[in-house]
C-alpha positions as a printed Julia matrix, in Angstrom:
326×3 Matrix{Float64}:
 122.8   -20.23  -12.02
 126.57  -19.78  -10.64
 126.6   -15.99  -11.24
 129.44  -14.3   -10.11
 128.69  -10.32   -8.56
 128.35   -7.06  -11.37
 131.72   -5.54  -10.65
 130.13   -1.99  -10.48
 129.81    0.44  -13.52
 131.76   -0.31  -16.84
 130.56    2.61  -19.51
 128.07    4.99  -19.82
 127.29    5.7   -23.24
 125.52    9.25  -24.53
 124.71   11.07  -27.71
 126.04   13.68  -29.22
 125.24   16.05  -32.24
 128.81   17.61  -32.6
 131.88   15.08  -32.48
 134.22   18.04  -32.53
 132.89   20.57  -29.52
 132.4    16.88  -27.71
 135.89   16.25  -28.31
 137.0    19.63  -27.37
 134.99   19.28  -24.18
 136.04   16.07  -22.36
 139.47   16.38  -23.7
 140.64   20.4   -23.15
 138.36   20.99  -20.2
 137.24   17.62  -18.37
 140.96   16.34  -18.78
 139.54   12.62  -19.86
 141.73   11.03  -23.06
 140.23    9.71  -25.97
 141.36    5.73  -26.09
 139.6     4.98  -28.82
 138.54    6.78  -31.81
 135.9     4.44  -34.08
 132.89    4.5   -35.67
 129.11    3.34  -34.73
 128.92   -0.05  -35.79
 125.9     0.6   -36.88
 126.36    3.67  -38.86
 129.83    3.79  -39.95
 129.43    7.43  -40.9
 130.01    8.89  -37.65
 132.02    8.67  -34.95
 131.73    6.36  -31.39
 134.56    7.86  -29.21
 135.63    6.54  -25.85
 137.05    8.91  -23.1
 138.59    7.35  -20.05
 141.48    7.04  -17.6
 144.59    6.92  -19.01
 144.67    3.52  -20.88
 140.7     2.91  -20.84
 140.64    1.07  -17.54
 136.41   -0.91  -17.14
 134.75    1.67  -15.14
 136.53    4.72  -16.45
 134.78    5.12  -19.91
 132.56    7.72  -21.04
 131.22    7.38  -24.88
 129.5     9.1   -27.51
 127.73    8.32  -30.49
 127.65   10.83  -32.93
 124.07   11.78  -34.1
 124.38   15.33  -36.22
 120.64   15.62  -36.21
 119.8    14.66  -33.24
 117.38   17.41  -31.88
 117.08   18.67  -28.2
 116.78   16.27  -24.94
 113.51   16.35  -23.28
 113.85   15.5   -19.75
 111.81   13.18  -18.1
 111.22   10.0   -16.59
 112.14    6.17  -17.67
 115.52    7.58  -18.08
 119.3     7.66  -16.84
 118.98   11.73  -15.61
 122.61   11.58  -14.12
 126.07   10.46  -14.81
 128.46   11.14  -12.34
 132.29   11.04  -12.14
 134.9    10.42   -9.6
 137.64   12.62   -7.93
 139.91   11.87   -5.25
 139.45   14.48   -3.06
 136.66   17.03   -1.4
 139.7    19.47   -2.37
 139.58   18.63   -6.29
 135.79   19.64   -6.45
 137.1    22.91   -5.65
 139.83   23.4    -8.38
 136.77   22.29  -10.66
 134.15   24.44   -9.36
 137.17   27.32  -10.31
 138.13   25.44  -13.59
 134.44   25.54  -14.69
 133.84   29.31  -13.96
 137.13   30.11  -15.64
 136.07   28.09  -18.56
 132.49   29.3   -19.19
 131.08   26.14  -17.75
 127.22   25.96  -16.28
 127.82   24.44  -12.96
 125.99   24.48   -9.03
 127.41   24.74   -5.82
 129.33   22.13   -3.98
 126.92   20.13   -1.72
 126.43   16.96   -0.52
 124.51   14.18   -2.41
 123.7    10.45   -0.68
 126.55   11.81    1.42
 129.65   12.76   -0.53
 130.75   16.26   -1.6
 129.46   16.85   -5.35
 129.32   19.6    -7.76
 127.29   19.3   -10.4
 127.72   20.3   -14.12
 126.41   20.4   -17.89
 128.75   20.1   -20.87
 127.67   22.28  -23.55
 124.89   20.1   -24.97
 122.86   20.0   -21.4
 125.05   16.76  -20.49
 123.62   16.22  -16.89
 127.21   15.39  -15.06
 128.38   15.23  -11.47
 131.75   15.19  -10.35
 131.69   13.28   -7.28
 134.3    12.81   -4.47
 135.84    9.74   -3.17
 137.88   11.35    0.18
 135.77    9.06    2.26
 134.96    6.22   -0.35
 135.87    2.53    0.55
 134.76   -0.08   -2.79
 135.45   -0.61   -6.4
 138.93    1.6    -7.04
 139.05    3.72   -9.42
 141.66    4.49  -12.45
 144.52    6.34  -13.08
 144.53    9.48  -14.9
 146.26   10.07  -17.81
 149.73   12.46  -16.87
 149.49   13.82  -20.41
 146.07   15.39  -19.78
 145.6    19.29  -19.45
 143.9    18.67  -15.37
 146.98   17.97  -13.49
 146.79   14.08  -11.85
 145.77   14.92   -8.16
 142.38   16.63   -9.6
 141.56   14.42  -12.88
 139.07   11.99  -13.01
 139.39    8.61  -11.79
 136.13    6.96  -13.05
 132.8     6.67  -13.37
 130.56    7.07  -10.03
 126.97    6.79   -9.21
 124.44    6.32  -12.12
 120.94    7.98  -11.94
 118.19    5.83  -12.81
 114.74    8.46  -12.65
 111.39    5.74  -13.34
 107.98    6.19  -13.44
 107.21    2.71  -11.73
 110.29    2.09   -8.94
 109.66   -0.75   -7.65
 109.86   -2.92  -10.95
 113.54   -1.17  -12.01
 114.34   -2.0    -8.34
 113.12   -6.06   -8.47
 115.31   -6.47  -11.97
 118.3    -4.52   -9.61
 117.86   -7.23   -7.02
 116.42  -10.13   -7.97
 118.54  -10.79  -11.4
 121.37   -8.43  -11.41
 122.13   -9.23   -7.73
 122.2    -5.7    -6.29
 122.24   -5.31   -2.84
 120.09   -2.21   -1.5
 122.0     0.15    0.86
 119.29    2.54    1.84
 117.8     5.59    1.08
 118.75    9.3     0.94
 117.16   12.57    0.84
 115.93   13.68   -2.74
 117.7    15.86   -5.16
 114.67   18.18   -5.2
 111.85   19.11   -2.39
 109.25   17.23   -2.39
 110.1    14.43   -4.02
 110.58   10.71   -2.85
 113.88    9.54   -1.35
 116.58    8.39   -3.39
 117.11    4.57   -3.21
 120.78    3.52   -2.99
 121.92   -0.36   -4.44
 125.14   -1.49   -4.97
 126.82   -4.71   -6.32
 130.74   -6.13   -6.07
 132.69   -4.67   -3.63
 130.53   -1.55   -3.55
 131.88    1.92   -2.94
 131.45    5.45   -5.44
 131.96    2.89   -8.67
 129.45    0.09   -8.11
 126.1     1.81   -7.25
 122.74    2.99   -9.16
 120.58    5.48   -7.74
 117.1     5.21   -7.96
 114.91    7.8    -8.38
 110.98    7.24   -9.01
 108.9    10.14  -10.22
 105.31    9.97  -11.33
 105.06   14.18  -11.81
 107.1    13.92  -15.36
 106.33   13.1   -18.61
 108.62   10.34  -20.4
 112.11   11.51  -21.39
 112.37   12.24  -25.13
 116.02   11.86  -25.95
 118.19   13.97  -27.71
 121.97   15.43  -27.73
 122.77   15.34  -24.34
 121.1    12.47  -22.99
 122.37    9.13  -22.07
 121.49    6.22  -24.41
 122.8     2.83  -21.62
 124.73    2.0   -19.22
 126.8    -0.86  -19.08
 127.81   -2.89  -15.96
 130.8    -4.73  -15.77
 131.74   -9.16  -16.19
 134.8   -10.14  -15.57
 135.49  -12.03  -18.61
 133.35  -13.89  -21.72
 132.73  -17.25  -19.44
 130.85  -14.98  -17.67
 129.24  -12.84  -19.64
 127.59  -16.27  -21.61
 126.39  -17.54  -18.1
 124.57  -13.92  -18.17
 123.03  -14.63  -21.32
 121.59  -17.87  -20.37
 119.99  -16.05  -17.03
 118.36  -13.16  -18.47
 117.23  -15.74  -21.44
 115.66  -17.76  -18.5
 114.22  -14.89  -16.81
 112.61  -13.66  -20.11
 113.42  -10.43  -20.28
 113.75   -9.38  -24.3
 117.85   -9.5   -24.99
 120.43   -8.81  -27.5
 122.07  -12.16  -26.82
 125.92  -12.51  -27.39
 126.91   -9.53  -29.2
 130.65   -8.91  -29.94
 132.24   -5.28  -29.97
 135.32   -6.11  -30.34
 136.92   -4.31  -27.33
 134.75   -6.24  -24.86
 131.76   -8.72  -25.58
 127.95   -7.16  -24.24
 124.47   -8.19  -23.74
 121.46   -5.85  -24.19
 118.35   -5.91  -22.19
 115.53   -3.4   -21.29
 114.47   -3.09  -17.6
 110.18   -2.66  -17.36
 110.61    1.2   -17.02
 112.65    0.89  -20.69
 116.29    1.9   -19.89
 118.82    0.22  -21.59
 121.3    -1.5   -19.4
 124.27   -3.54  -20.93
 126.55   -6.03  -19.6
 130.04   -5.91  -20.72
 133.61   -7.76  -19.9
 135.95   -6.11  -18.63
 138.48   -7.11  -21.9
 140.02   -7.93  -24.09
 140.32   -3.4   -23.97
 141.13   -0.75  -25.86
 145.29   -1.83  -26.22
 143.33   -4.37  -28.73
 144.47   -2.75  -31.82
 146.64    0.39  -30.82
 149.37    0.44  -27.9
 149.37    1.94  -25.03
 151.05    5.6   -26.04
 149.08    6.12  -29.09
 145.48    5.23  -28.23
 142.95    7.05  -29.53
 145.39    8.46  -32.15
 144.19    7.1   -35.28
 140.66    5.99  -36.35
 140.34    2.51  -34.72
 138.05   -0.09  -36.5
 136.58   -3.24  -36.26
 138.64   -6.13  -38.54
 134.99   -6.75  -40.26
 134.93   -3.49  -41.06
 138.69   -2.81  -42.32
 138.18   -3.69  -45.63
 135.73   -0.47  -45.83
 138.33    1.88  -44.19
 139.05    4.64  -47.17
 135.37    5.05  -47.55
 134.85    5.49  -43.87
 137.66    8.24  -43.36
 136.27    9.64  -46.48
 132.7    10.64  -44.46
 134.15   11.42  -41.43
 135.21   14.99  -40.33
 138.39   15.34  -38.33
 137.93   15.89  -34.63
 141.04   18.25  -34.07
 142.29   21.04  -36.58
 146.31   19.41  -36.23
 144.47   16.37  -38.24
């Protein structure tokens, strides 16, 4: 099979029990803007909202699905413990470290993790985040933030960065990384705790902050139970729907359990489980979020689906607004 390379992280995709303080959160304090405002396709009750770069650039986006009753995480293993973001600079990890104490924000120190400055964080659902810094990063670029967004330009976020993988069984999330996603493994890097096993580095494309996983195996936790605040898949990035079928046909053939050809109407996606369980997605990088709304109004007005137009009163009709000027 002619497979072209991942391009790195497209979306990471989490749940939420509280549309509003989520809003509130990624917009007023993290700086991201909301492209798109929809619904989950497969409950149009709620919201699916999509915070990104300043247009919704592939590897900038950050979702939730609204859950209101979703109850607490329990962390654990065969899950994605970490989502991580990109800043330009060692410097901007600094404004945030100030920007989070200012705003009431749980945060650590800055340190250094698989060798870039960091500074962890946790939105106010237990969101494990990292802001991550690219001064030294060569790879994947990363977006442009949005010059309308309360985090002035030279400190916003530029994308999406390393994705934590923590497994009970490594090895087998590792063999689907390089034997049919066509990761490369970089090495390996102290762990984020004492004690525990090294972190193993991959990355596909061009490589670089945007295009690698992080692989973490623990055999000392019980299973995740998700919740708010946890991460429900990442997606990985195709470069167009050509592609994205030639990916079907190659997870089909290596007979891993799949989703098939599924359209979302901003970009086409397959589903698959890896042997540990996580959900990874592959998604192209268009047709984007300018789909339906241009450029200076995304994320202004509920955004949905044609097949689902028809149902539009009764969907705004269920659906609490997000920001008291609505």
């Amino acid at each position: 099979m002619n497979l072209k390379p991942l391009k790195g992280q497209h979306h990471v995709s989490s749940i939420t029990a509280n549309a509003k303080k989520n809003y509130e959160f990624y917009t007023k304090t993290l700086g991201l803007r909301l492209v798109k405002k929809s619904i989950n396709q497969d409950d149009t009750s709620v919201y699916h909202l999509f915070y990104a770069d300043e247009r919704g650039n592939p590897g900038t986006d950050l979702t939730f699905f609204e859950i209101p009753h979703a109850g607490n995480t329990y962390k654990g293993t065969n899950s994605i413990s970490l989502t991580s973001l990109r800043v330009k600079s060692d410097e901007a990890l600094t404004y945030w470290k100030k920007r989070f104490e200012e705003s009431g924000v749980e945060h650590d120190e800055i340190s250094h993790r698989t060798g870039r400055a960091a500074l962890g964080f946790r939105d106010f659902e237990g969101q494990r985040l990292m802001l991550v810094s690219d001064e030294n990063n060569t790879g994947v670029a990363g977006g442009k933030p949005w010059d309308k967004s309360p985090v002035p330009v030279e400190y916003g976020v530029v994308g999406l960065g390393p994705v934590n993988l923590t497994v009970a069984r490594g090895e087998l999330t590792a063999k689907v990384l390089t034997e049919v996603l066509g990761y490369r493994e970089k090495g390996t890097f102290p762990a984020y705790e004492k004690g525990q096993p090294d972190i193993r580095v991959f990355e596909t494309g061009e490589g670089g902050t945007g295009a690698e996983l992080h692989l973490e195996e623990r055999n000392d936790l019980p299973q995740e139970r998700p919740g708010r605040g946890s991460v429900h898949h990442v997606a990985f990035r195709v470069e167009d729907e050509e592609e994205l079928r030639k990916w079907v046909d190659w997870i089909t053939q290596t007979r891993l359990p799949n989703s098939g050809f599924v359209e979302r109407y901003y970009f086409r996606s397959l589903y698959f489980r890896e042997p540990n369980g996580i959900l990874f997605e592959l998604a192209t990088d268009g047709p984007g979020f300018e789909t339906d709304e241009d450029f200076d109004s995304l994320g202004e007005n509920l955004s949905l689906p044609p097949y689902f137009e028809a149902q539009r009163e009764s969907i705004e009709s269920r659906l609490k607004p997000l920001d008291t000027k609505e």
